[in-house]
LONUVEX-61876 format. One record per residue (C-alpha): residue number from 1; residue in three letters; x, y, z negated. Coordinates in nm, 2 decimals, always signed. Example, Ala and Ser with C-alpha at 12.3 -4.5 7.8 and 13.67 -1.06 7.14 Angstrom:
[1 'ALA' [+1.23 -0.45 -0.78]]
[2 'SER' [+1.37 -0.11 -0.71]]
END
This chain:
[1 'UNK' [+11.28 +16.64 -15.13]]
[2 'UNK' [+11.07 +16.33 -15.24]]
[3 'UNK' [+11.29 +16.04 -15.43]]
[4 'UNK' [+11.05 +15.81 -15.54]]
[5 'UNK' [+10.76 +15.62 -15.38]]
[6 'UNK' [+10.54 +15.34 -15.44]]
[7 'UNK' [+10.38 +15.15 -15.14]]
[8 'UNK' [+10.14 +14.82 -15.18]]
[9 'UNK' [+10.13 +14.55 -14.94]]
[10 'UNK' [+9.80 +14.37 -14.87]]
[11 'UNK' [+9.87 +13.99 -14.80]]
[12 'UNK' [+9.74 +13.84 -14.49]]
[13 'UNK' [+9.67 +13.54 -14.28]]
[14 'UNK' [+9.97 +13.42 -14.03]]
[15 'UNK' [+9.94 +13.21 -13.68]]
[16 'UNK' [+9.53 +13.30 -13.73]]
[17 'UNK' [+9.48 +12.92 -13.61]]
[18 'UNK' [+9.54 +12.93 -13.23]]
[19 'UNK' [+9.86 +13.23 -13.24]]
[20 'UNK' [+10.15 +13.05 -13.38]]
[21 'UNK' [+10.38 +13.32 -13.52]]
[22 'UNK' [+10.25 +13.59 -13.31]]
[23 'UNK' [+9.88 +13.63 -13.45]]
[24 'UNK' [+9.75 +13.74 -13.78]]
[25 'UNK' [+9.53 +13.97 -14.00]]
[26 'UNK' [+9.48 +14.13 -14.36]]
[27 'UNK' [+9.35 +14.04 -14.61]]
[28 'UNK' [+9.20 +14.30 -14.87]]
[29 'UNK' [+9.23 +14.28 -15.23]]
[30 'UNK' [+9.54 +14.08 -15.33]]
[31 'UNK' [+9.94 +14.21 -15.26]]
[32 'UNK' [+10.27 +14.34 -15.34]]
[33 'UNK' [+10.33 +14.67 -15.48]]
[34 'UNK' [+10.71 +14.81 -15.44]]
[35 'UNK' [+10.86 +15.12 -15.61]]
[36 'UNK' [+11.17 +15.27 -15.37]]
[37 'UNK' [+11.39 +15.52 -15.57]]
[38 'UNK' [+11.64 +15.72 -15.38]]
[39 'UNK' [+11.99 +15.71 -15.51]]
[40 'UNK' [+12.33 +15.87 -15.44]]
[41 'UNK' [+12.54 +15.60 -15.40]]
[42 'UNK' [+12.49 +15.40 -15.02]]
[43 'UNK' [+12.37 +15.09 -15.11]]
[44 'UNK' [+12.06 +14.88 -15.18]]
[45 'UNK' [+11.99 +14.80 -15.53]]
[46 'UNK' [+11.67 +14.55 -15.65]]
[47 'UNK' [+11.63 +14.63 -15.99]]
[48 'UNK' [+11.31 +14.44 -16.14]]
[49 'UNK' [+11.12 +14.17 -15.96]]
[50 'UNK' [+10.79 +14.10 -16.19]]
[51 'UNK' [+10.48 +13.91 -16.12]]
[52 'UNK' [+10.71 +13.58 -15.99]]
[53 'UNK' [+10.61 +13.24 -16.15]]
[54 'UNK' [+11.04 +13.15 -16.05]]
[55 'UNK' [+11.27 +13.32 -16.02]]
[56 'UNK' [+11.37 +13.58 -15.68]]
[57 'UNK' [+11.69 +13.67 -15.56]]
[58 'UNK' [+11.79 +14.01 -15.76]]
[59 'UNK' [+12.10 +14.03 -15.46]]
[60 'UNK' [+11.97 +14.29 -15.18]]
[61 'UNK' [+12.18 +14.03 -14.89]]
[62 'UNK' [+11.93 +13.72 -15.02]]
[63 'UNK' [+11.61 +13.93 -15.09]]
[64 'UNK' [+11.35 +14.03 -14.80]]
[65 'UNK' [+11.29 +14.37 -14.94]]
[66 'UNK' [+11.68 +14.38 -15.00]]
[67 'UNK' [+11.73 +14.30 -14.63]]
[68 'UNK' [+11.48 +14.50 -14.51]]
[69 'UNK' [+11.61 +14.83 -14.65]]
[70 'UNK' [+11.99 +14.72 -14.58]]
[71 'UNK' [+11.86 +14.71 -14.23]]
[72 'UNK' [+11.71 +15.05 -14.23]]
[73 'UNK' [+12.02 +15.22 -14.39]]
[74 'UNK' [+12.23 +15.08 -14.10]]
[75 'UNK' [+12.01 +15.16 -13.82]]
[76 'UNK' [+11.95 +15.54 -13.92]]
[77 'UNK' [+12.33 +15.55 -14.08]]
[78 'UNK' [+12.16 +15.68 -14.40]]
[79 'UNK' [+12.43 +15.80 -14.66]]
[80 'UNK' [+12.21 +15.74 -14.97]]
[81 'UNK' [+12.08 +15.43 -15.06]]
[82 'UNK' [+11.76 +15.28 -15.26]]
[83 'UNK' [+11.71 +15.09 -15.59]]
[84 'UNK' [+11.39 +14.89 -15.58]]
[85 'UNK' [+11.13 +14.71 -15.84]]
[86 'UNK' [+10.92 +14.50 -15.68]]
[87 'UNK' [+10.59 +14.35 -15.86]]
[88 'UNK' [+10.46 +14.01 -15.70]]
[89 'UNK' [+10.07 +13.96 -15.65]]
[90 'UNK' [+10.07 +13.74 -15.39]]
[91 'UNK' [+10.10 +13.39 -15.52]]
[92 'UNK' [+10.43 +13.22 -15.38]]
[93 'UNK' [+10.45 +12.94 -15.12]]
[94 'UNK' [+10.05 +13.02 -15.02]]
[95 'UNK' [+10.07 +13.09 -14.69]]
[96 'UNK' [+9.96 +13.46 -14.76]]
[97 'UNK' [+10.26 +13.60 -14.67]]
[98 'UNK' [+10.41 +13.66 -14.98]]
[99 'UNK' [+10.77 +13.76 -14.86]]
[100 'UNK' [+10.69 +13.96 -14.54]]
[101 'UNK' [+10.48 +14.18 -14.79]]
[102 'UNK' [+10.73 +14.27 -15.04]]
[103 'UNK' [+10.98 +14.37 -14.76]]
[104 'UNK' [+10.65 +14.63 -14.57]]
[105 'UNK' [+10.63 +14.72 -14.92]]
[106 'UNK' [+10.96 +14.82 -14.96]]
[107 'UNK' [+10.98 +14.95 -14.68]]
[108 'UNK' [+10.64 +15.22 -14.68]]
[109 'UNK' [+10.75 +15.29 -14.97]]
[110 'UNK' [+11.09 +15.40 -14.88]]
[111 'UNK' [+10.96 +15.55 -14.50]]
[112 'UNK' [+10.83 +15.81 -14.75]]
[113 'UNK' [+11.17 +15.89 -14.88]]
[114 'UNK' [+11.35 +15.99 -14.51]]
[115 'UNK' [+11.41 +16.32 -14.40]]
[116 'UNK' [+11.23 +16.17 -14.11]]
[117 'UNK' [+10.97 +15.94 -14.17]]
[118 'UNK' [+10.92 +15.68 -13.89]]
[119 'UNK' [+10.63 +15.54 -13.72]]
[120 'UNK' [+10.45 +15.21 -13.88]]
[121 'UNK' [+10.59 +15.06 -13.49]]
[122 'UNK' [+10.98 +15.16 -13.55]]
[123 'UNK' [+10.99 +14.99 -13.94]]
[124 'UNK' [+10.89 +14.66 -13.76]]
[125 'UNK' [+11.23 +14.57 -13.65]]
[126 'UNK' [+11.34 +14.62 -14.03]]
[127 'UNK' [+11.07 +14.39 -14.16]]
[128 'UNK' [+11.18 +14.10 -13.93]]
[129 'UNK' [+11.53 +14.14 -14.04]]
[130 'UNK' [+11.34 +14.12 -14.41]]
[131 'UNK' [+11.12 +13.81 -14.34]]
[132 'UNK' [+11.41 +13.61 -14.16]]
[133 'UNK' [+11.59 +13.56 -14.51]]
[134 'UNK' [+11.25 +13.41 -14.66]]
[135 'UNK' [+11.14 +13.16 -14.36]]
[136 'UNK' [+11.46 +13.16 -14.15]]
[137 'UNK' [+11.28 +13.31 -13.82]]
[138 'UNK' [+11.24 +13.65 -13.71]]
[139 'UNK' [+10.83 +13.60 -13.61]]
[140 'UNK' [+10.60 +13.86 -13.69]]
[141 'UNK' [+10.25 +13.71 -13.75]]
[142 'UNK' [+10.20 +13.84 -14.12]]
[143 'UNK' [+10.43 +14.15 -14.09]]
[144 'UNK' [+10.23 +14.34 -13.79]]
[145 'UNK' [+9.89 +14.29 -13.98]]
[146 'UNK' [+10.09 +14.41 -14.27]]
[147 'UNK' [+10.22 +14.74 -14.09]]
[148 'UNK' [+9.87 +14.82 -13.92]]
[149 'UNK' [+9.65 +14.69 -14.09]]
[150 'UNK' [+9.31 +14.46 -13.88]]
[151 'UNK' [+9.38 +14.20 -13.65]]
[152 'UNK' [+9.77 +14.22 -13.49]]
[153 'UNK' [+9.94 +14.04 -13.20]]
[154 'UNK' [+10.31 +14.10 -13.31]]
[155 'UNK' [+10.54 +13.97 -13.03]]
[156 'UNK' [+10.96 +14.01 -13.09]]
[157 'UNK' [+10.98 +14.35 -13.00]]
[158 'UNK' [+10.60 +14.52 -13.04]]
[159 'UNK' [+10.27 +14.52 -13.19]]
[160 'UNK' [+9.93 +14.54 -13.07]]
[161 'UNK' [+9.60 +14.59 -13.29]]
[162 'UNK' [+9.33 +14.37 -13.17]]
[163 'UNK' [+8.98 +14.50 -13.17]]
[164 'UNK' [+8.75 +14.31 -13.38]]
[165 'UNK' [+8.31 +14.38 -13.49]]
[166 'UNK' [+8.35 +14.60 -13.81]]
[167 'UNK' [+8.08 +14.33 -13.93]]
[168 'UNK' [+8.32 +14.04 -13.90]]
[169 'UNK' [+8.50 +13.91 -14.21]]
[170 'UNK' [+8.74 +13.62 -14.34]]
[171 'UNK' [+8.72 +13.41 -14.61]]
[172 'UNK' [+9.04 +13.29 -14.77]]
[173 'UNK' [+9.08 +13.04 -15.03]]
[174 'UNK' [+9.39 +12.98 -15.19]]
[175 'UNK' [+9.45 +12.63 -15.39]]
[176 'UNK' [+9.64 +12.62 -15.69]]
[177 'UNK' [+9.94 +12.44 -15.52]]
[178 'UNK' [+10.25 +12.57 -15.35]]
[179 'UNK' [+10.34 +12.41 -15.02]]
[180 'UNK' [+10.73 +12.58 -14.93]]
[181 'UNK' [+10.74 +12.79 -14.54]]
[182 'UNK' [+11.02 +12.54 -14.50]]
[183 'UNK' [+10.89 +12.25 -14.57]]
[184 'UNK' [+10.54 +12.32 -14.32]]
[185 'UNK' [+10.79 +12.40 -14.07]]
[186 'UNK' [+10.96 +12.08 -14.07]]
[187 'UNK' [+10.62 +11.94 -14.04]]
[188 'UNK' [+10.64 +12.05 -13.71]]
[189 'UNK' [+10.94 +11.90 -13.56]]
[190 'UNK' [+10.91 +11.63 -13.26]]
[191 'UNK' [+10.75 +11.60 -12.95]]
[192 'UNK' [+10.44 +11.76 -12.80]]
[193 'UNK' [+10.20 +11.74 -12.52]]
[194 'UNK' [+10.19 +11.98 -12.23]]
[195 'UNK' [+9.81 +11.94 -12.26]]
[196 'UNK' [+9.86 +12.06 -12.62]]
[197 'UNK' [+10.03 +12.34 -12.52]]
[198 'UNK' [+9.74 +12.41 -12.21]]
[199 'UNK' [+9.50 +12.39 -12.48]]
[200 'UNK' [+9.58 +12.61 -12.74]]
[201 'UNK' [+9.69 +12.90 -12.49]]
[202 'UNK' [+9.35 +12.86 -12.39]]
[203 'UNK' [+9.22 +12.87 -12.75]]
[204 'UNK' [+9.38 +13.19 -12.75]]
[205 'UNK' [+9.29 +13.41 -12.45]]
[206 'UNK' [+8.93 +13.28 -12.55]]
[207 'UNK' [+8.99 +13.43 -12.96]]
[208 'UNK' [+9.14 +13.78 -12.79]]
[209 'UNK' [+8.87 +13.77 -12.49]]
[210 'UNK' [+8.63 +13.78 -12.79]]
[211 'UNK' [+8.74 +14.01 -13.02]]
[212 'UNK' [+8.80 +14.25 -12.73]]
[213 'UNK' [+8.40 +14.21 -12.60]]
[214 'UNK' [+8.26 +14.17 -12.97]]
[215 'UNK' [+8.10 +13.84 -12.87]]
[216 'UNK' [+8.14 +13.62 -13.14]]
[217 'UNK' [+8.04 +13.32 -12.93]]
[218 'UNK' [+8.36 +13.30 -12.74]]
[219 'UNK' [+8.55 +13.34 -13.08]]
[220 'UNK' [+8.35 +12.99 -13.18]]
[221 'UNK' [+8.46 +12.85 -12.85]]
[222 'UNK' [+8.83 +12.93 -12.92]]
[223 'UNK' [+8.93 +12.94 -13.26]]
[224 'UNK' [+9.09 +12.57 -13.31]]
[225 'UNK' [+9.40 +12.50 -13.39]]
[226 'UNK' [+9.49 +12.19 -13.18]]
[227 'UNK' [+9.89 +12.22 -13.15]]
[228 'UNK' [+9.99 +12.28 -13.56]]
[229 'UNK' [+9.69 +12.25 -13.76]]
[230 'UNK' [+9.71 +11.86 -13.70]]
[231 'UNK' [+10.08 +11.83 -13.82]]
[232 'UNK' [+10.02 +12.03 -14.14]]
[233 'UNK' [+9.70 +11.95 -14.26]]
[234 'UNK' [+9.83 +11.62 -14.43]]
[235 'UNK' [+10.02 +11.80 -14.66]]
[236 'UNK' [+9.75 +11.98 -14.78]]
[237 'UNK' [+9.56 +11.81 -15.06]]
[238 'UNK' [+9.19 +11.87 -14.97]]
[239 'UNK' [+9.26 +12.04 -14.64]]
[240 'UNK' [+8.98 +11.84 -14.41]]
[241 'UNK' [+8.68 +11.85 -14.65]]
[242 'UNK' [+8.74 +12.25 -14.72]]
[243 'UNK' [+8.76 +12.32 -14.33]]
[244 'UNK' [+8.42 +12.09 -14.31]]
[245 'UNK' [+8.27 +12.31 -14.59]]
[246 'UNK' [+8.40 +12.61 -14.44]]
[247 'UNK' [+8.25 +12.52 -14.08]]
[248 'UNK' [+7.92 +12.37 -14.23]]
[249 'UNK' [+7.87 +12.71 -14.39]]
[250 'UNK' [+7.86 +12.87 -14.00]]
[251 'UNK' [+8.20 +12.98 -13.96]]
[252 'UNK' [+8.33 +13.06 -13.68]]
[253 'UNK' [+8.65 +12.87 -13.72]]
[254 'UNK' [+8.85 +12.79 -14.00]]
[255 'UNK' [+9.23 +12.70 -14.02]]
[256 'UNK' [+9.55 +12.71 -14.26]]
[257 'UNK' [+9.66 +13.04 -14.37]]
[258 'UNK' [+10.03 +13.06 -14.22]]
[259 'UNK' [+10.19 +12.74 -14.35]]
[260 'UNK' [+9.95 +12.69 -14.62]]
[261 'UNK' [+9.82 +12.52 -14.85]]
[262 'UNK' [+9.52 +12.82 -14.84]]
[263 'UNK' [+9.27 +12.82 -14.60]]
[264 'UNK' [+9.07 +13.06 -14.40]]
[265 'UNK' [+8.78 +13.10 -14.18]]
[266 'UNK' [+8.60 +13.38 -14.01]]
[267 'UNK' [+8.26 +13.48 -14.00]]
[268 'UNK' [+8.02 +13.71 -13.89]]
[269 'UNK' [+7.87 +13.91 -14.17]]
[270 'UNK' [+8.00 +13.93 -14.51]]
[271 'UNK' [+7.72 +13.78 -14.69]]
[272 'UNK' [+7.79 +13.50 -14.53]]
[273 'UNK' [+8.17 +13.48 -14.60]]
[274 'UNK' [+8.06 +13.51 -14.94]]
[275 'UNK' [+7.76 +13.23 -14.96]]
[276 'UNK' [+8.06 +13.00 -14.82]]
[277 'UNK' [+8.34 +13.07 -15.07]]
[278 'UNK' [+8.17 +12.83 -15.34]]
[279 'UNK' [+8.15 +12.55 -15.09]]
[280 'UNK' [+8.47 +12.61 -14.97]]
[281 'UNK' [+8.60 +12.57 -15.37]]
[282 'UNK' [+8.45 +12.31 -15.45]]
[283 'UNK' [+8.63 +12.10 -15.16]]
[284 'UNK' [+8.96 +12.16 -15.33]]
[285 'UNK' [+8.79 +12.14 -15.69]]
[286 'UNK' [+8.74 +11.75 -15.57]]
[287 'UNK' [+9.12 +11.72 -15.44]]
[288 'UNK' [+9.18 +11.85 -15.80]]
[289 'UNK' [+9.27 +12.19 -15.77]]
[290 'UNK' [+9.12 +12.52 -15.87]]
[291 'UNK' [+9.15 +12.80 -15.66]]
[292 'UNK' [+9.11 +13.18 -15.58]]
[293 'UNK' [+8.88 +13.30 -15.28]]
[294 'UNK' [+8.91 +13.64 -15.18]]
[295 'UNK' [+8.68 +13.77 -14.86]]
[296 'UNK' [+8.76 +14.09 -14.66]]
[297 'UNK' [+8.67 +14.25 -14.31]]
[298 'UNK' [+8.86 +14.13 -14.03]]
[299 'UNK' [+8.96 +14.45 -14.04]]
[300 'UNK' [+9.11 +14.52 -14.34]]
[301 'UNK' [+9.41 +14.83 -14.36]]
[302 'UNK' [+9.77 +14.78 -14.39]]
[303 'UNK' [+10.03 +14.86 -14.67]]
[304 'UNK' [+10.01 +15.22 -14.77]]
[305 'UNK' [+10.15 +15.44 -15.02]]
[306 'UNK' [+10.01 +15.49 -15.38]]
[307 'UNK' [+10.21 +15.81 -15.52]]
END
């Protein structure tokens, strides 16, 4: 019987501009990586937490990893338990989904511990349990990307992989500035438009219509954030000019990274991901912040194990 495991966690792109909470993709290259001991006595213990610039909860009850595998041991009425050291490589308050992939992490890493192992599908439930500690809402935008890897509609109770062109890849640039999930959220409070709402379902259908028939055209048409984008961008230092760089560089759309402050766009070849990066950069170099840019394909994998 296996008793120890270590899983990483890519990061990944939430809301993917026009799917609030429901939409969102990998990223390659930058994560969490989780080691899952199994342990006689039938609790959840988090022993280390490394990588952090402040401190995280060391309680299971106020950690998403914590919660995550709490959640699993009641569902499947395990009688062991785990202890788990979690190492941080996802910067915190980025909008790369830093929380949601320390508790996939956690929990790939202890999947490989069961008698049973489950399906990437039946740990989902788990890992929104995990993620509601961290943002307050059980939404699964970063987590299904997380657990499938590629491009992931992730509704309350299921996810869907979204075809995408293997060619296709996302830029995503990172600021060096923390902007707190709970503090974009708030951001969004007060009243909107039907003709908001009209539009951006719209924006939608036209991004999954796309990705479905490869044409990158309707992508372009459909990839604007109309509805959230506008209440958050102000709170992002250098937001408007990186999003111009990013589109003058022939994306085809560019947005904030879950609630930000990083920012993403899409585009079709690598090369020209790439070629844009700099541009992209600079934009926030102006604003007065340096920054990390990482580019991957659209379809990048999900957390797996590493021992």
């Amino acid at each position: 019987m296996r008793t120890q495991a270590t899983a990483f966690s890519p990061a990944s792109v939430g809301n993917a501009a026009v799917g609030f909470d429901i939409l969102g993709h990998a990223i390659a290259g930058v994560g969490d990586t989780v080691s899952v001991r199994r342990i006689d006595a039938p609790e959840v213990r988090i022993v280390a937490i490394r990588g952090a610039a402040v401190a995280l909860p060391r309680d299971a009850e106020d950690n998403t990893a914590g919660v995550a595998l709490i959640a699993l041991r009641q569902a499947l009425a395990l009688p062991f338990g785990f202890e788990v050291e979690i190492d941080k490589g996802i910067p915190l308050g980025s909008g790369m989904g830093g929380s949601a992939a320390s508790c996939v992490a956690a929990l790939v890493a202890a999947n490989a511990l069961l008698d049973v192992p489950l399906s990437a599908q039946a740990l989902y439930p788990f890992a929104l349990a995990g993620e509601a500690v961290a943002s307050g809402g059980r939404h699964g935008d970063n987590l299904g990307p997380m657990l499938l890897g590629g491009l992931v509609l992730a509704t309350a109770d299921r996810l869907v992989r979204i075809p995408v062109v293997d060619a296709w890849h996302s830029l995503l640039v990172h600021p060096d500035a923390v902007l707190e999930t709970r503090r974009a959220r708030a951001a969004l409070q007060g009243d909107y438009r039907l003709g908001e709402f009209v539009e951006q379902s719209a924006n939608l259908a036209l991004v999954l219509a796309g990705c479905h028939a490869g044409d990158a055209e309707l992508v372009r048409a459909g990839l604007r954030d109309v509805l959230v984008e506008p209440r958050r961008a102000p709170l992002i230092a250098g937001f408007d000019a990186a999003k111009r760089a990013a589109l003058a560089q022939g994306a085809m759309g560019a947005s904030i990274s879950g609630a930000g402050p990083s920012v993403f766009a899409w585009y079709e070849t690598r090369a020209a991901a790439e070629a844009a990066a700099p541009a992209v950069q600079a934009a926030f170099a102006d604003a007065g912040f340096d920054s990390q840019a990482w580019v991957s394909p659209l379809a990048s994998p999900g957390a797996h194990l590493l021992d």
